[in-house]
FIDREN-790538 format. One record per atom (N, C-alpha, C, CB): x, y, z; atom name; chain. Coordinates in steps of 0.001 Angstrom, whole numbers, plus 524288, in hexadecimal, padded with zeros to 5 digits. Glycine has a CB too. Layout:
residues N
<site u="X" v="Y" w="Z" a="CA" c="A"/>
...
***
This chain:
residues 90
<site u="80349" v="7FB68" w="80000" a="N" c="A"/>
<site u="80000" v="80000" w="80000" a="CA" c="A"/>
<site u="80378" v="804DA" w="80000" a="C" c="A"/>
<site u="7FC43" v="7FFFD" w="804C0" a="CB" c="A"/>
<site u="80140" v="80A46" w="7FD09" a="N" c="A"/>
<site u="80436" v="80EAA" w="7FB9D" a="CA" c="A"/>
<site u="80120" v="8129A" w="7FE59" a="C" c="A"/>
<site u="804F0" v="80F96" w="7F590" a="CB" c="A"/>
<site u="801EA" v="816B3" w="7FFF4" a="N" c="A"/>
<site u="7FE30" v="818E7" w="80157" a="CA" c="A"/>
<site u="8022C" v="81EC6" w="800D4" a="C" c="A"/>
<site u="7FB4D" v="81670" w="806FA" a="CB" c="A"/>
<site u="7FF3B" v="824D0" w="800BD" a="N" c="A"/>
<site u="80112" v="828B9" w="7FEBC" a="CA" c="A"/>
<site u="7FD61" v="82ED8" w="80224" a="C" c="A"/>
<site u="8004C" v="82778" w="7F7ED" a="CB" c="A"/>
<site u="7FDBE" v="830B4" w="80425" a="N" c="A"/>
<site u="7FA63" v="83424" w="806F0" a="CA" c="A"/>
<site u="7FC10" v="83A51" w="80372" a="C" c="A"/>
<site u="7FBF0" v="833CE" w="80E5B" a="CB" c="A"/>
<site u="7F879" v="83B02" w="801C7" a="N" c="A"/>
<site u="7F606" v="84170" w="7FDF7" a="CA" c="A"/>
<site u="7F28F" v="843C5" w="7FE25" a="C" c="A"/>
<site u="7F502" v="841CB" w="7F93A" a="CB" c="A"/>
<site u="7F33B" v="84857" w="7FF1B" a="N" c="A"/>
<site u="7EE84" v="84BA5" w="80063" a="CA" c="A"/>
<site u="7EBEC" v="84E03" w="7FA43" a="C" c="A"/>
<site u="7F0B7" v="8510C" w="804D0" a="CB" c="A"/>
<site u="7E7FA" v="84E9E" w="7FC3A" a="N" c="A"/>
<site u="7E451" v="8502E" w="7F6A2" a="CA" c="A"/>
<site u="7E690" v="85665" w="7F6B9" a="C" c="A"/>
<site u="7DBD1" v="84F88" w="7F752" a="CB" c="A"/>
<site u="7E716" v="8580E" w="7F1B2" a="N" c="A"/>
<site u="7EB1A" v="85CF1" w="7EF6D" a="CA" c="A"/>
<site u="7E611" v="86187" w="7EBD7" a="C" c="A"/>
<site u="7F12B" v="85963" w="7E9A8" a="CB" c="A"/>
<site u="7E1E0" v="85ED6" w="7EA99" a="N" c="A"/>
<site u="7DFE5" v="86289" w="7E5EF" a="CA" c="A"/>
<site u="7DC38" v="86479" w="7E8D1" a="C" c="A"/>
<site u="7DDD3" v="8602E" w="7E045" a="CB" c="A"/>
<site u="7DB0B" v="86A67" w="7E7F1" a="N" c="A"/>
<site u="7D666" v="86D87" w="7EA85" a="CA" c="A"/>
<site u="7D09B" v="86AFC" w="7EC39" a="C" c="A"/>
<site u="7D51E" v="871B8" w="7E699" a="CB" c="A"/>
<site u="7CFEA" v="867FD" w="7E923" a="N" c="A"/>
<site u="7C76D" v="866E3" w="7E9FD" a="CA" c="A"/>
<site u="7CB30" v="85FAA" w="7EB86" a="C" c="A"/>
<site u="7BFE9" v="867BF" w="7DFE0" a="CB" c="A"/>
<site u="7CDF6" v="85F73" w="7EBC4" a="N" c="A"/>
<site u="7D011" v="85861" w="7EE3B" a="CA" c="A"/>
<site u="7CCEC" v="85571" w="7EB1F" a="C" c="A"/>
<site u="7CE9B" v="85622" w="7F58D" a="CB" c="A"/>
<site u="7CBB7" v="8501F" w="7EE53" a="N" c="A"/>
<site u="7CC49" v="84A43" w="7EAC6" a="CA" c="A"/>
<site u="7C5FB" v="84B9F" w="7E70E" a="C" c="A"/>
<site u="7CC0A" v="8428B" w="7F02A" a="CB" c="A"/>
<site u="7C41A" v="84E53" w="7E54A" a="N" c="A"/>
<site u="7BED7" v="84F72" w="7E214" a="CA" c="A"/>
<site u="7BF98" v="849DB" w="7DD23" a="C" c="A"/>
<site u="7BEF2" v="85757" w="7DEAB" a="CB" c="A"/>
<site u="7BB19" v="84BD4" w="7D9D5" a="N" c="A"/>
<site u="7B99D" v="84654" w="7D64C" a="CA" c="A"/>
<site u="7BE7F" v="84734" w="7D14B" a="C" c="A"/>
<site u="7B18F" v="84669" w="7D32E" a="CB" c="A"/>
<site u="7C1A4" v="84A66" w="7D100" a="N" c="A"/>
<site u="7C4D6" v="849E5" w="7CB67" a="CA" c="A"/>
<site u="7CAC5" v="8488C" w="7CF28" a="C" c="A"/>
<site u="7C4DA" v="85113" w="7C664" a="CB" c="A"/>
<site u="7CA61" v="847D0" w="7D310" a="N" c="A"/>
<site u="7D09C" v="84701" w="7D69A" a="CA" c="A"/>
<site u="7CF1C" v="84177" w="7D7E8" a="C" c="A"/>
<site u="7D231" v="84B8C" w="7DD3D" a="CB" c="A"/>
<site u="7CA7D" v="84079" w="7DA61" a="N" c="A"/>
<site u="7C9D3" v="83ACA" w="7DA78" a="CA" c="A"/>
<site u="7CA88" v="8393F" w="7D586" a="C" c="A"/>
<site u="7C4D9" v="838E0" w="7DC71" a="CB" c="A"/>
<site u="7C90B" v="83A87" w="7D22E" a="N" c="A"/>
<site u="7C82B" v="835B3" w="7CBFE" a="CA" c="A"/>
<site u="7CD5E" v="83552" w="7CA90" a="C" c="A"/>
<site u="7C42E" v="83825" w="7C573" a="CB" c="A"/>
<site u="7CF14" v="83931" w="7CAF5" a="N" c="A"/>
<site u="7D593" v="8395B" w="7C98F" a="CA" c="A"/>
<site u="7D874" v="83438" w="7CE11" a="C" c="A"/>
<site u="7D8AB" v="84132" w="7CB60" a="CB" c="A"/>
<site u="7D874" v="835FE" w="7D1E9" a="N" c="A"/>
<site u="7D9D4" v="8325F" w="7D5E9" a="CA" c="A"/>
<site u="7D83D" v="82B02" w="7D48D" a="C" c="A"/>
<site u="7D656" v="834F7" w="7DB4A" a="CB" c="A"/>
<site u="7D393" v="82BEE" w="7D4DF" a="N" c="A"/>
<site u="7D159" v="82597" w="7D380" a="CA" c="A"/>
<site u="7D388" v="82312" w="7CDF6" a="C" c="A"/>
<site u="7CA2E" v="825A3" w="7D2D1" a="CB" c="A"/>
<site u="7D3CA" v="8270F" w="7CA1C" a="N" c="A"/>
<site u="7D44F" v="8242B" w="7C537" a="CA" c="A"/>
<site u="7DB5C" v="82492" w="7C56E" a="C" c="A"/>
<site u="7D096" v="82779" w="7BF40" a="CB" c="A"/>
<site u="7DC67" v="8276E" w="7C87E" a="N" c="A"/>
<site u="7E26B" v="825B4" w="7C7A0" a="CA" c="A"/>
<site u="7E55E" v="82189" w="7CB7A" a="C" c="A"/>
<site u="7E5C5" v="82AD1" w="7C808" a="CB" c="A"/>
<site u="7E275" v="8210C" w="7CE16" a="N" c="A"/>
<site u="7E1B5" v="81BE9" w="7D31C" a="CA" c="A"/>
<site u="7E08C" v="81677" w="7CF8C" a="C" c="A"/>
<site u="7DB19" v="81D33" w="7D82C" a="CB" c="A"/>
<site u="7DC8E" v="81666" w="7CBB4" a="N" c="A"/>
<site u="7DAC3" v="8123A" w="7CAAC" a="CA" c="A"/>
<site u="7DEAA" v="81092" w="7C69A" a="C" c="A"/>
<site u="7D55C" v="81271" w="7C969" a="CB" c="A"/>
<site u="7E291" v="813EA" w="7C61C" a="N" c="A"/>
<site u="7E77B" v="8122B" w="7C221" a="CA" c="A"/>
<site u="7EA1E" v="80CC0" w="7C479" a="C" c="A"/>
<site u="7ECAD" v="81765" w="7C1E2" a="CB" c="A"/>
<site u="7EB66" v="80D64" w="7C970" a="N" c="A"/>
<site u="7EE69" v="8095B" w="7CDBA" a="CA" c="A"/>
<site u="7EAF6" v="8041A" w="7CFA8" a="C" c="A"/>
<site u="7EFC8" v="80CFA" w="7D38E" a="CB" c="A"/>
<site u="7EE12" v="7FF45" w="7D0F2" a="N" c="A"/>
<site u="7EB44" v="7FC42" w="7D103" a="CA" c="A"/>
<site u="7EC6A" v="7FC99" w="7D67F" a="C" c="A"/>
<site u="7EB85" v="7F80F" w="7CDB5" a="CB" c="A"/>
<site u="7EF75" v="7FEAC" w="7D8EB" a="N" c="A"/>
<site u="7EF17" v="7FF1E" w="7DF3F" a="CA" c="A"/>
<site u="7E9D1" v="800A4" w="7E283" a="C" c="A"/>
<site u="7F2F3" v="80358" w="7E0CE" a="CB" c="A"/>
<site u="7E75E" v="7FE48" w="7E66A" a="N" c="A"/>
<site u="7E273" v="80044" w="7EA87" a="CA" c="A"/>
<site u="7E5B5" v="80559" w="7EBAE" a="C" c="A"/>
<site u="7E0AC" v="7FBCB" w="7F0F0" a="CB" c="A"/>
<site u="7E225" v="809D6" w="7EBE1" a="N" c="A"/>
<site u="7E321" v="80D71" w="7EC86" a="CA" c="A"/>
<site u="7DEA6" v="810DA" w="7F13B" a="C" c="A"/>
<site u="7E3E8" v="80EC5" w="7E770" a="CB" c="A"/>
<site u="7DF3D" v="81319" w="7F4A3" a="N" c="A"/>
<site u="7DB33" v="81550" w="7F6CF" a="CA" c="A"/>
<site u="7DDF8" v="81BCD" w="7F933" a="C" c="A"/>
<site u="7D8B9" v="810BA" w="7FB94" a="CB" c="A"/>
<site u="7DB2A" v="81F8B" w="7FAB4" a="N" c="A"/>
<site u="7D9DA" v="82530" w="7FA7F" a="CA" c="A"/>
<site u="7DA6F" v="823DF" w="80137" a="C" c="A"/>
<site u="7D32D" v="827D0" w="7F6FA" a="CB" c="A"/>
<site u="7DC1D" v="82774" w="803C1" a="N" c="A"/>
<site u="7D80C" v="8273E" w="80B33" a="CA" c="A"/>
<site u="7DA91" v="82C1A" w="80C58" a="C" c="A"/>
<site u="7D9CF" v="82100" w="811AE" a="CB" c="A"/>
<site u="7D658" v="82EB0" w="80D00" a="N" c="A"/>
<site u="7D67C" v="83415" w="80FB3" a="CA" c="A"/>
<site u="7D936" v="832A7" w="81533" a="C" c="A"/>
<site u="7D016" v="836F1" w="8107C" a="CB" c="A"/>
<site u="7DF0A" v="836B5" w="815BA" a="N" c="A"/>
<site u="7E1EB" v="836C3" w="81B8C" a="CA" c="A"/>
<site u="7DDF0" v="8381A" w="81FD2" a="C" c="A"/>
<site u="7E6D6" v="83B5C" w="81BEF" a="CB" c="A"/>
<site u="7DD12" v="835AA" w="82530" a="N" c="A"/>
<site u="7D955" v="83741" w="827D0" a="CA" c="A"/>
<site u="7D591" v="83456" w="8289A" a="C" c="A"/>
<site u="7D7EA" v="83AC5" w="8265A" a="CB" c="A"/>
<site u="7D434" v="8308D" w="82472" a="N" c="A"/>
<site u="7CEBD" v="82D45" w="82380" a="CA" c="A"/>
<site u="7CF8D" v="8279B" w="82260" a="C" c="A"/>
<site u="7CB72" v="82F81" w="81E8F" a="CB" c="A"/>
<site u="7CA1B" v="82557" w="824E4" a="N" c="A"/>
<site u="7CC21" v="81F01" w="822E0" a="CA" c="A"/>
<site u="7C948" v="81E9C" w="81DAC" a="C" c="A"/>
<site u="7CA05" v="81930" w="8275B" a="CB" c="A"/>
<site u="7C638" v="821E4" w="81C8B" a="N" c="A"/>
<site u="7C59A" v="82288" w="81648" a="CA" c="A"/>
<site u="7C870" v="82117" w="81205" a="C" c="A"/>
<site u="7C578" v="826B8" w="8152B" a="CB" c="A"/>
<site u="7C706" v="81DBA" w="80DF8" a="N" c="A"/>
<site u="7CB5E" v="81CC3" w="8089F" a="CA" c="A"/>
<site u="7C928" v="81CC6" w="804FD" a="C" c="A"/>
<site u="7CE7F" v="81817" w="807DD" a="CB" c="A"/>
<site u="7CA8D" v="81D3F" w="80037" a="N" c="A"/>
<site u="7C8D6" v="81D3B" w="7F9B1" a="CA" c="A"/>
<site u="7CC3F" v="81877" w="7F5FA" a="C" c="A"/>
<site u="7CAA4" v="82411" w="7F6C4" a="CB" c="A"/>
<site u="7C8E8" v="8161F" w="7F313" a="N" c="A"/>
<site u="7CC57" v="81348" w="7EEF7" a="CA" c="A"/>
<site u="7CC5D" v="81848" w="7EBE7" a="C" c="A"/>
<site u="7C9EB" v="80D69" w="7EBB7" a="CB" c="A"/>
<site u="7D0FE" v="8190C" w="7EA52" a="N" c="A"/>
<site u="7D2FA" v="81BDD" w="7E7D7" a="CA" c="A"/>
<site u="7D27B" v="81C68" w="7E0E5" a="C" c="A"/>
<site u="7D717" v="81AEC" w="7E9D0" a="CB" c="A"/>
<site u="7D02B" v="8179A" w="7E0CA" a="N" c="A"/>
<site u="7CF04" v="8179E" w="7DAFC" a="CA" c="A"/>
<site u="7C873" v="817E2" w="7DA13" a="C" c="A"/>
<site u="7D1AF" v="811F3" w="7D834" a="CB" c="A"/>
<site u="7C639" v="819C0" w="7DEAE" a="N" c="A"/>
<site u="7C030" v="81D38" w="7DEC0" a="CA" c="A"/>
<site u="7C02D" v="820B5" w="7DF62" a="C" c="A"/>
<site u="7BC79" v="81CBC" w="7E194" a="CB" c="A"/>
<site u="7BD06" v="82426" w="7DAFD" a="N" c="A"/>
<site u="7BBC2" v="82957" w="7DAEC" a="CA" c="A"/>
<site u="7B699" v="82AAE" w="7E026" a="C" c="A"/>
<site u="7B9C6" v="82A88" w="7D450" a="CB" c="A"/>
<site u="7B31A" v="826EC" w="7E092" a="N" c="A"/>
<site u="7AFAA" v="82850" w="7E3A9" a="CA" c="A"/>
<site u="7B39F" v="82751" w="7E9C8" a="C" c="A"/>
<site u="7A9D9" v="824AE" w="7E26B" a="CB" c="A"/>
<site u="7B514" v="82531" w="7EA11" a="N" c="A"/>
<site u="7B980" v="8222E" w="7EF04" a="CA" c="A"/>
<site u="7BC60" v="82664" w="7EFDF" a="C" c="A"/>
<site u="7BDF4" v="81CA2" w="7ED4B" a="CB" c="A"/>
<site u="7BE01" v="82A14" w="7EC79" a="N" c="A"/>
<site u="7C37B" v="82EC1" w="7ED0C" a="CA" c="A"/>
<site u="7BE1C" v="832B1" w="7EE1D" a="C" c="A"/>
<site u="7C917" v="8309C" w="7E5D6" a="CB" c="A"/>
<site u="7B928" v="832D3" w="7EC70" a="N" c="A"/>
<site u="7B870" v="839E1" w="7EC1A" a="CA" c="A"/>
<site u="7B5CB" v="83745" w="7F330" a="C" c="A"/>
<site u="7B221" v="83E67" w="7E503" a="CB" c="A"/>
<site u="7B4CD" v="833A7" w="7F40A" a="N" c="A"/>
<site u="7B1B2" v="8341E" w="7F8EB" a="CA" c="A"/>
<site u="7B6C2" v="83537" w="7FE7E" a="C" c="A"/>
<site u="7AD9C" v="82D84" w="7F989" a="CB" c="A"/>
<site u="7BA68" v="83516" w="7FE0E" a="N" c="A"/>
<site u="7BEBF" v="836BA" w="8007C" a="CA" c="A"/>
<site u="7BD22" v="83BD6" w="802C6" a="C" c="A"/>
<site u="7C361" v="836F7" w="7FCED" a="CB" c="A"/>
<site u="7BADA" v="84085" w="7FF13" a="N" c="A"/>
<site u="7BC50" v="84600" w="800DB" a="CA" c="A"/>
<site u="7BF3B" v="84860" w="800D4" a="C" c="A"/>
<site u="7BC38" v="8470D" w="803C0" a="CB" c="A"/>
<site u="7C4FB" v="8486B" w="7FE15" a="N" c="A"/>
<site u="7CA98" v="84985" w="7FEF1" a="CA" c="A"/>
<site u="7CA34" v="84EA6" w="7FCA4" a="C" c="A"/>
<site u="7CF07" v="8457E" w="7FC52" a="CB" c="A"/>
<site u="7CA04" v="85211" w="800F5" a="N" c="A"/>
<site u="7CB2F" v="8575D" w="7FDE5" a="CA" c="A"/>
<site u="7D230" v="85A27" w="7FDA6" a="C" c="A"/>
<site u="7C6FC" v="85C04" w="80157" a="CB" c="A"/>
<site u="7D34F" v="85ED0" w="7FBC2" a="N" c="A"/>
<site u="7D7AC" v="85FF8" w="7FD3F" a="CA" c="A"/>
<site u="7DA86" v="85F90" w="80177" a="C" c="A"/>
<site u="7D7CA" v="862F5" w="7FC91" a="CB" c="A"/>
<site u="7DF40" v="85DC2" w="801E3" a="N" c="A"/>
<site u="7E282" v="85D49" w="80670" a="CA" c="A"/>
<site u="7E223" v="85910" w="809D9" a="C" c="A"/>
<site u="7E1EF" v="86137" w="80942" a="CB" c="A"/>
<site u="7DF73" v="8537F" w="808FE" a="N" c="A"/>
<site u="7DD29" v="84FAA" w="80A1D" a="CA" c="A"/>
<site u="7E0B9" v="84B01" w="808BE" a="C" c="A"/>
<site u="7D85F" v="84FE1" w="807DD" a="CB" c="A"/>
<site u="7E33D" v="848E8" w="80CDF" a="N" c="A"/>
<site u="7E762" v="84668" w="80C4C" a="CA" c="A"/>
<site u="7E5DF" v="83EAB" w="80C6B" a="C" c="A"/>
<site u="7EB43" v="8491F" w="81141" a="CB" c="A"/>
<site u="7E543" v="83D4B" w="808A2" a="N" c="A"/>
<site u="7E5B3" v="837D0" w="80604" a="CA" c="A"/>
<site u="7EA27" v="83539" w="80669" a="C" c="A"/>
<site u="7E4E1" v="837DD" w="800D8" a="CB" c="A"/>
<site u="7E867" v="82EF7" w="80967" a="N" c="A"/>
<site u="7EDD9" v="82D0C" w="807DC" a="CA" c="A"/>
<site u="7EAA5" v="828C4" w="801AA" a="C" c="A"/>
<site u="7F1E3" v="82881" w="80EBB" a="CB" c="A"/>
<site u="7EDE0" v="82873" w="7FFA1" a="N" c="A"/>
<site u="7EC9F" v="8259D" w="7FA14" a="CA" c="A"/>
<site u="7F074" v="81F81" w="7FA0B" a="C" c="A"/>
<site u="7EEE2" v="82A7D" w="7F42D" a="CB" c="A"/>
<site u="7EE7C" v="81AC4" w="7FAEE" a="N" c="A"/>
<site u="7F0C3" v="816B7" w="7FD31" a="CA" c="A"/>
<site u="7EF70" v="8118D" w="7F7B5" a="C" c="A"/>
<site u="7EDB6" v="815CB" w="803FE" a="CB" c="A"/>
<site u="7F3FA" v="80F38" w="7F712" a="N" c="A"/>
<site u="7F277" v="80AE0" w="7F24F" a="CA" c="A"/>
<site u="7F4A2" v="8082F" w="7F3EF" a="C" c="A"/>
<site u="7F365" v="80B09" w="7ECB6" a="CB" c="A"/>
<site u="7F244" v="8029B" w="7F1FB" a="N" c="A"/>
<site u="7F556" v="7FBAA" w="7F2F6" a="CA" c="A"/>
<site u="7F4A6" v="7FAD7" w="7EEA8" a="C" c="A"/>
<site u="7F2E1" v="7F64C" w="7F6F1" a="CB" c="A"/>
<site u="7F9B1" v="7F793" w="7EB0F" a="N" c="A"/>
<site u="7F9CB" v="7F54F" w="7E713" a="CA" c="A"/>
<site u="7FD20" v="7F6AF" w="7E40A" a="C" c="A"/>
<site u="7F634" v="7F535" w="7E54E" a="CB" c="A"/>
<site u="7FD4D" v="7F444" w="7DD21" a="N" c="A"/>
<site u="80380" v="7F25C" w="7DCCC" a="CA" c="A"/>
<site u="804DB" v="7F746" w="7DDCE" a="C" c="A"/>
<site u="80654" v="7EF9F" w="7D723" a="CB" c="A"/>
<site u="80194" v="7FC7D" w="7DA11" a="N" c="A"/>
<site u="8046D" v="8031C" w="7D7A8" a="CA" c="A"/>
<site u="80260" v="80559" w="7DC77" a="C" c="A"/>
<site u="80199" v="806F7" w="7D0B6" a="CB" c="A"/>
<site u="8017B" v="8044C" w="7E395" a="N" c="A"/>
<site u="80027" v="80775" w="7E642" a="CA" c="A"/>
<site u="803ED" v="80E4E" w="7E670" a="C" c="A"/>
<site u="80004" v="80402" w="7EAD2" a="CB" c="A"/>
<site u="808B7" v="80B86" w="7E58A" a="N" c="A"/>
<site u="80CEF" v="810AE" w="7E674" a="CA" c="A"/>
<site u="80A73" v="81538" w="7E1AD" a="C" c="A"/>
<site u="814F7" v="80E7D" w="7E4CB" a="CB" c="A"/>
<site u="80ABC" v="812C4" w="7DE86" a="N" c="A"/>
<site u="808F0" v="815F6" w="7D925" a="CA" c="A"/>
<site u="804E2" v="818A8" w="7D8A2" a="C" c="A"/>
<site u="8082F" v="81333" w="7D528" a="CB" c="A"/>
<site u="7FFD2" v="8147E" w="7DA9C" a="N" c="A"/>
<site u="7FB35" v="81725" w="7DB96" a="CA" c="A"/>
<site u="7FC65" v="81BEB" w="7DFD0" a="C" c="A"/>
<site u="7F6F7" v="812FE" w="7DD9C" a="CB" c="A"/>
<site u="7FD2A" v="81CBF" w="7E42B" a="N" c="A"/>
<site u="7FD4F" v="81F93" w="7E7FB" a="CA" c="A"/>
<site u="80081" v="82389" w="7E647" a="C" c="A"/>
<site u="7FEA3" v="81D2F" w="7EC54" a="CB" c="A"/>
<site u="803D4" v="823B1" w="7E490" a="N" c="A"/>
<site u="8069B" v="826BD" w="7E36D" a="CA" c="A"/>
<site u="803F4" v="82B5B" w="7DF91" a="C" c="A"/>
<site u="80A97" v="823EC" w="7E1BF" a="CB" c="A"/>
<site u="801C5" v="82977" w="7DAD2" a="N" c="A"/>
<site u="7FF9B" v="82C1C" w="7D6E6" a="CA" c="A"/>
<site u="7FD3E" v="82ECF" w="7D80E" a="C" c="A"/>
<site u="7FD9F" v="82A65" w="7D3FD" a="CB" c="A"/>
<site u="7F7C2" v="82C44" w="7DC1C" a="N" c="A"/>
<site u="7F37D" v="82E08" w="7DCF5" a="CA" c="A"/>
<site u="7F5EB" v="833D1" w="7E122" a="C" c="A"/>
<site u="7EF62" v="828F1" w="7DF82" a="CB" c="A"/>
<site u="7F7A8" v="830FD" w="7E514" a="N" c="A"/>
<site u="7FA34" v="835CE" w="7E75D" a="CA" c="A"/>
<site u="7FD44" v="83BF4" w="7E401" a="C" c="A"/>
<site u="7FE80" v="832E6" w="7EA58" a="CB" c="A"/>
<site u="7FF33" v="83A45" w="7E023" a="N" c="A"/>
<site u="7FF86" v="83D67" w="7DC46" a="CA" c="A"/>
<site u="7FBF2" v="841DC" w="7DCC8" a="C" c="A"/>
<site u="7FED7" v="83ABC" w="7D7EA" a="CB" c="A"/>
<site u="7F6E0" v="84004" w="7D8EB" a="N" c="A"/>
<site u="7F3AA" v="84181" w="7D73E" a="CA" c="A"/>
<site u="7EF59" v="844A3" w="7DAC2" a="C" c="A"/>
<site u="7F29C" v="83DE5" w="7D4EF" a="CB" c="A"/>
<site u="7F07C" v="84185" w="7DFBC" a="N" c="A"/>
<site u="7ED4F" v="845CA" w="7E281" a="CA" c="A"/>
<site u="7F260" v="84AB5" w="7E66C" a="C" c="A"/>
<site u="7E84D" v="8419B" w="7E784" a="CB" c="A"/>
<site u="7F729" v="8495F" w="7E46C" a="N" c="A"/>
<site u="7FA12" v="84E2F" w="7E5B8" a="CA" c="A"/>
<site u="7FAB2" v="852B9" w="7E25F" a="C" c="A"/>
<site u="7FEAA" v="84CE3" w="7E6BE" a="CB" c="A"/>
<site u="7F8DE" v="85127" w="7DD5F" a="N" c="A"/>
<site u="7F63D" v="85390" w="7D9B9" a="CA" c="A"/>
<site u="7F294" v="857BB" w="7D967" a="C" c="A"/>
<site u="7F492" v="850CF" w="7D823" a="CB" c="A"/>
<site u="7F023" v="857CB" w="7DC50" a="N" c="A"/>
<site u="7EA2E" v="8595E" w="7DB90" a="CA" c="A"/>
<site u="7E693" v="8571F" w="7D808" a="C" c="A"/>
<site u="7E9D4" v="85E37" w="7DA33" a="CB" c="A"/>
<site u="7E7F3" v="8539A" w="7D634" a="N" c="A"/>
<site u="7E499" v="85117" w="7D383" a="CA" c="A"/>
<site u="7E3E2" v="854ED" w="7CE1E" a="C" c="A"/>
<site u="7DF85" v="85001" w="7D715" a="CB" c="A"/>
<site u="7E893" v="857D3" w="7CDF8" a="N" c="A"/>
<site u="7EA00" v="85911" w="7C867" a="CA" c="A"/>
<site u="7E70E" v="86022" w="7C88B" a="C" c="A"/>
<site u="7E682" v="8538A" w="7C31F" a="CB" c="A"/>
<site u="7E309" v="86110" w="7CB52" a="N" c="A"/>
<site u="7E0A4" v="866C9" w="7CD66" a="CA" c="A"/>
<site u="7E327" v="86A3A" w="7CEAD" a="C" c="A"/>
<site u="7DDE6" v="866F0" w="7D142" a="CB" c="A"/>
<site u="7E0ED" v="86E11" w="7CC18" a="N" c="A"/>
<site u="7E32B" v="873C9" w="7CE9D" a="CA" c="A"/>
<site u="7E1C4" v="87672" w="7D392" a="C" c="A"/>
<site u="7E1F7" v="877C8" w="7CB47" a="CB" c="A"/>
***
């Protein structure tokens, strides 16, 4: 297991075009992947859009992002990327 802790970076946070981004670039990896808000026993499969928007993750909202399997490093890594990103937003 890999696991990676990132805080959400883009103004309006995890909304429906940061999740889809998130999920569909999740569903690239064949690693289990899941979302869990720091703070909460709450989690998301990570490769659901309905699973990521029910989170709530607004700005400054710190996620650890955790994978098992063969590309876990890879997966985690990316994804972490992407939401250090902003999810690409201005």
């Amino acid at each position: 297991m890999y696991s990676k802790e990132v805080t959400i970076a883009n103004d309006s946070g995890f909304h429906i075009r940061p999740a889809q981004l998130f999920s569909e670039k999740a569903a690239t990896f064949k690693a289990t992947i899941l979302v869990k808000p720091n703070g909460t026993t709450v989690e998301a499969d990570a490769k659901s859009i309905l699973g990521l928007m029910t989170l709530g993750l607004e700005k400054g909202a710190v996620i650890t992002i955790q994978a098992e399997g063969s590309d876990e490093e890879q997966a985690v890594t990316e994804l972490a990327e992407l939401v250090a990103s902003g999810f690409g937003e201005a």
